[in-house]
C-alpha positions in Angstrom: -6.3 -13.8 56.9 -6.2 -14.6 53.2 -2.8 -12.6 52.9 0.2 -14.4 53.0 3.9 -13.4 52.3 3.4 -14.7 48.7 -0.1 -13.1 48.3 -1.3 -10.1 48.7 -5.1 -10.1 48.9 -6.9 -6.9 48.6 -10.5 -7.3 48.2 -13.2 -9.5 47.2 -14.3 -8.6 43.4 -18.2 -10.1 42.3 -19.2 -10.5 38.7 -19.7 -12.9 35.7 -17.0 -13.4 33.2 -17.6 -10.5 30.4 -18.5 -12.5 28.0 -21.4 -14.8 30.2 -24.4 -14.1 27.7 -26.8 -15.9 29.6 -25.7 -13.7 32.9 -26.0 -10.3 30.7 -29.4 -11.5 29.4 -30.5 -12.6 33.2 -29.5 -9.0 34.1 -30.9 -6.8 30.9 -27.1 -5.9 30.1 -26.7 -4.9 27.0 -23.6 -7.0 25.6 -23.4 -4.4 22.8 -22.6 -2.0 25.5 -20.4 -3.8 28.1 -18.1 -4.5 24.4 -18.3 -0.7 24.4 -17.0 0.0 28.0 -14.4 -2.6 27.1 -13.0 -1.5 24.1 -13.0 2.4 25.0 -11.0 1.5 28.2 -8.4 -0.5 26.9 -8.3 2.1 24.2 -7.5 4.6 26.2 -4.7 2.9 28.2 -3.0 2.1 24.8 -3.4 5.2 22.8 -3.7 7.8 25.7 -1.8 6.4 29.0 0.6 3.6 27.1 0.0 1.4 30.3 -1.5 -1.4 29.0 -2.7 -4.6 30.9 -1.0 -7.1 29.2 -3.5 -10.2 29.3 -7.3 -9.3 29.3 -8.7 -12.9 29.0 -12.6 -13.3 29.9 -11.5 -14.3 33.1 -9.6 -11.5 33.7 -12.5 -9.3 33.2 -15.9 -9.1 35.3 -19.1 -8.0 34.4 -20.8 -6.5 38.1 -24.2 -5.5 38.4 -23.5 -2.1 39.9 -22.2 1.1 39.1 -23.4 3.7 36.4 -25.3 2.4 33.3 -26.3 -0.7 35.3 -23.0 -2.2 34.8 -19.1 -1.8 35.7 -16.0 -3.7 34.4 -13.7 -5.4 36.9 -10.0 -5.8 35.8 -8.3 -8.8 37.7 -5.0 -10.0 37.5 -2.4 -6.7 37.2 0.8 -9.0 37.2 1.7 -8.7 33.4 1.5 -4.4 32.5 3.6 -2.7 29.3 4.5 0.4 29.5 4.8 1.5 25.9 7.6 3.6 24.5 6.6 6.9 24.7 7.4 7.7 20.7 5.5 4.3 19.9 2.4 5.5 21.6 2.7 8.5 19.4 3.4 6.7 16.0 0.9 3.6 17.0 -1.9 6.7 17.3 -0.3 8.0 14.1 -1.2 4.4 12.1 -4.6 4.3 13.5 -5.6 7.9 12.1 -4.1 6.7 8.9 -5.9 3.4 8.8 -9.0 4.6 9.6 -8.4 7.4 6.7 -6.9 4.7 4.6 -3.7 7.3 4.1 -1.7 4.8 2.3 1.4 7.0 1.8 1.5 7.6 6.1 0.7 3.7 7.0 3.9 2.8 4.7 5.8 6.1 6.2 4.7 4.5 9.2 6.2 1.3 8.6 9.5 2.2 7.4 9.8 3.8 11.5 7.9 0.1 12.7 10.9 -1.6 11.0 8.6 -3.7 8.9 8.9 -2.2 5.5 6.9 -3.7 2.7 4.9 -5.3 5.3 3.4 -2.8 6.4 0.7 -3.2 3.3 -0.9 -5.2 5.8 -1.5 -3.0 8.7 -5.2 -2.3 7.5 -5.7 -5.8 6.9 -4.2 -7.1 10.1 -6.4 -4.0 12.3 -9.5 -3.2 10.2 -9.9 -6.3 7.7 -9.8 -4.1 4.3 -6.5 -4.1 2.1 -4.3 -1.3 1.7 -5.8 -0.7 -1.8 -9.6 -1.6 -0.7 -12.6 0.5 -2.3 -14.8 -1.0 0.2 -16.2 1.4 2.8 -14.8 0.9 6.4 -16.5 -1.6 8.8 -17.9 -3.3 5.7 -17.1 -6.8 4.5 -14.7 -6.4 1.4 -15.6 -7.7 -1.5 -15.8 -11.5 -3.2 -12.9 -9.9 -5.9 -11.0 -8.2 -2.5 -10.9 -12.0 -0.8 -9.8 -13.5 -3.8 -6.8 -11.1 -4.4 -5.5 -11.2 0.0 -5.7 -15.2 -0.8 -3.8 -15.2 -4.0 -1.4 -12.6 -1.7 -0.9 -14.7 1.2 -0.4 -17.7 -0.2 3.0 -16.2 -2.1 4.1 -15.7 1.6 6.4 -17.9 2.8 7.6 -18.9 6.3 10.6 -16.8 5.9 8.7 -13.8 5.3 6.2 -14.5 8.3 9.4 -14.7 10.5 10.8 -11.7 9.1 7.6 -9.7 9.4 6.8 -11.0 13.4 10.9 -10.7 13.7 10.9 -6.9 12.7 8.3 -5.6 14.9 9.0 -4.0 18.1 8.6 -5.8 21.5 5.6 -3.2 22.0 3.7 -3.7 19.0 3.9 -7.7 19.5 2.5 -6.8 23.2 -0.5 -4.6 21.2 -1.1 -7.4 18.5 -1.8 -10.0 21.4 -3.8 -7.7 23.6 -5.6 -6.7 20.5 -6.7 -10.3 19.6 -7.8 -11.0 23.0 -9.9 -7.9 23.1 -11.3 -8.7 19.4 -11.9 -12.7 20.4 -14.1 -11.0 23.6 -15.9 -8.4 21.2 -16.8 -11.8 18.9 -18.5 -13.3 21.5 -20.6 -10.5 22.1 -21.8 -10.2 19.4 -20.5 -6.1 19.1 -20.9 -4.7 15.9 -17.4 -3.6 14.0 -18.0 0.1 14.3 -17.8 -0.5 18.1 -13.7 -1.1 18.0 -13.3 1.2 14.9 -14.8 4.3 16.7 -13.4 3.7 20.2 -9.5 3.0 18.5 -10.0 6.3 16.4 -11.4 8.4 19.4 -8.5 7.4 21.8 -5.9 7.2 18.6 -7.0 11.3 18.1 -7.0 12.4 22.0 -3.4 10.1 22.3 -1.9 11.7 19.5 -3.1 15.5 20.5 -2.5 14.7 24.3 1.6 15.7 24.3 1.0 18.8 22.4 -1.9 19.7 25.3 0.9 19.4 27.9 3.4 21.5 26.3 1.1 24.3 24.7 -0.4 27.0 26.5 -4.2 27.5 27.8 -5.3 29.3 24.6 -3.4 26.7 22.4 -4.7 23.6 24.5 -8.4 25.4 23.6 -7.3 25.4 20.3 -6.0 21.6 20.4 -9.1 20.8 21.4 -11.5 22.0 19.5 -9.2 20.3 16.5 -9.2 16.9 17.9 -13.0 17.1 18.6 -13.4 17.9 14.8 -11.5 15.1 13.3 -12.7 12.7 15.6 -16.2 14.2 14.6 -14.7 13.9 11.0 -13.5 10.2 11.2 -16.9 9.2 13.1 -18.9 10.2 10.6 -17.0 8.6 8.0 -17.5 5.4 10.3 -21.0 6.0 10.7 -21.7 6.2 6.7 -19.8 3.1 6.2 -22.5 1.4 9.1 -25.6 3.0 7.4 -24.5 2.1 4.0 -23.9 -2.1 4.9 -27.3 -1.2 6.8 -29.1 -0.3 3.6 -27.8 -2.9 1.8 -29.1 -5.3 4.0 -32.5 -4.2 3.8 -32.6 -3.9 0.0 -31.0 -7.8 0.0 -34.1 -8.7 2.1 -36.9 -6.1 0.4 -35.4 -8.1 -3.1 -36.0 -11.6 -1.3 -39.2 -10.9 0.4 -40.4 -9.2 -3.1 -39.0 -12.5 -4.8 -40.7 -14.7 -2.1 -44.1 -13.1 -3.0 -43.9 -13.3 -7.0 -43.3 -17.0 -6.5 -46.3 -17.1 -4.2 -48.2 -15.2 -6.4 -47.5 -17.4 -9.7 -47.8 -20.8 -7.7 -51.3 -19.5 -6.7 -52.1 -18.0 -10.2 -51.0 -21.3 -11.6 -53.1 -23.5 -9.4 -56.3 -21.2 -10.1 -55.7 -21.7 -13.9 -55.2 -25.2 -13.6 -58.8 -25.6 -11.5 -60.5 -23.6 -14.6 -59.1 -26.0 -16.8 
């Protein structure tokens, strides 16, 4: 009764918009890992499928109380899909190895076939906040000398070279950089860690890139294929997971040297006040 020649109704879906905190709390969700679910699946219709749902707001995306893991994602809303060119599902996989590698020389190969050119220095900073030159560890905050230099960089941009960069780039890629912010905006407000978009994007980037070379090789090669994509993607998470431990153990030493520093001052103040009651 609720389908009309305009509307096609298929079912009712129940669930909270994915980013209700106060629902995920009520319902010992972990937001950490709904961000998780998230990511990896629109991860693996970019990299993997190229069939991308083209505008996951939060209230295009349910949280419901069922399913494995306590928890399942409802999509809502399939009237705007991409399908991605099938050689820019292959290079876009490409640019997230060598991002997450920081391969300098493939991300500006990479842009030469993008059509950006000299843009593409900004790939890493546009998808994983370090610049192209960075020595900071990935998923790490870059450096006060780091922010100083992308300001001075930016600001020599003008509006001519913003147009020519957005201008340059393939419809597909401006469909990915929108679905991309959404996704991060959603991540943000739940409060997922970095590491959680890194990993999924370099997972799905690996499996996409190996996945035509499955289908044309035989059984023994497709064994083959897959024991090598298991090892980078063991390769790149590990990098990934030293970066985590490393911010990780800087933060405890920032708060061992405050709590140590909060303790000599207690100690003096109280030294001072004894030898001020003997005198």
């Amino acid at each position: 009764e609720l389908t009309t020649k305009e509307v096609l109704t298929m079912e009712f879906c129940t669930g909270h918009k994915v980013d209700d905190l106060d629902f995920l709390r009520k319902a010992d969700i972990s937001p950490t890992k709904v961000a998780k679910a998230l990511i990896e699946l629109f991860g693996e219709m970019i990299f993997i499928h190229g069939f991308v749902h083209g505008d996951p707001h939060p209230g295009n995306i349910l949280v419901s109380p069922r399913g494995q893991g306590r928890f399942s994602l409802v999509l809502l809303d399939h009237g705007i899909y991409k399908e991605l060119d099938p050689k820019f599902r292959l290079d876009y996989c490409k640019l997230w190895k060598a991002l997450i590698s920081l391969d300098v020389q493939k991300i500006l190969e990479l842009g030469e076939q993008f059509g950006v050119g000299k843009y593409a220095k900004y790939f890493p900073l546009i998808f994983t906040g370090r610049t192209i030159d960075s020595k900071s560890a990935l998923g790490t905050q870059i450096s006060g000398e780091e922010k100083t230099r992308i300001k001075q960089d930016l600001n020599s941009l003008g509006m001519d070279d913003i147009s020519s960069f957005m201008e340059s780039l393939p419809p597909d890629f401006l469909v990915i950089l929108r679905t991309d912010g959404l996704l991060r905006s959603i991540l943000g407000n739940l409060g997922a860690p970095r590491h959680v978009r890194l990993l999924a994007y370099a997972k799905c980037a690996i499996y996409g890139h190996e996945e035509q070379s499955r289908l044309e090789s035989g059984a023994i090669n497709r064994i083959t294929l897959q024991i090598k994509t298991s090892i980078s993607y063991l390769h790149l998470r590990i990098l990934i997971e030293l970066a985590r431990l490393l911010v990780q153990f800087n933060d405890y030493k920032h708060k061992a040297k405050d709590k140590l520093s909060w303790m000599l001052q207690k100690i003096s103040r109280e030294v001072l006040g004894w030898y001020k009651a003997l005198m």
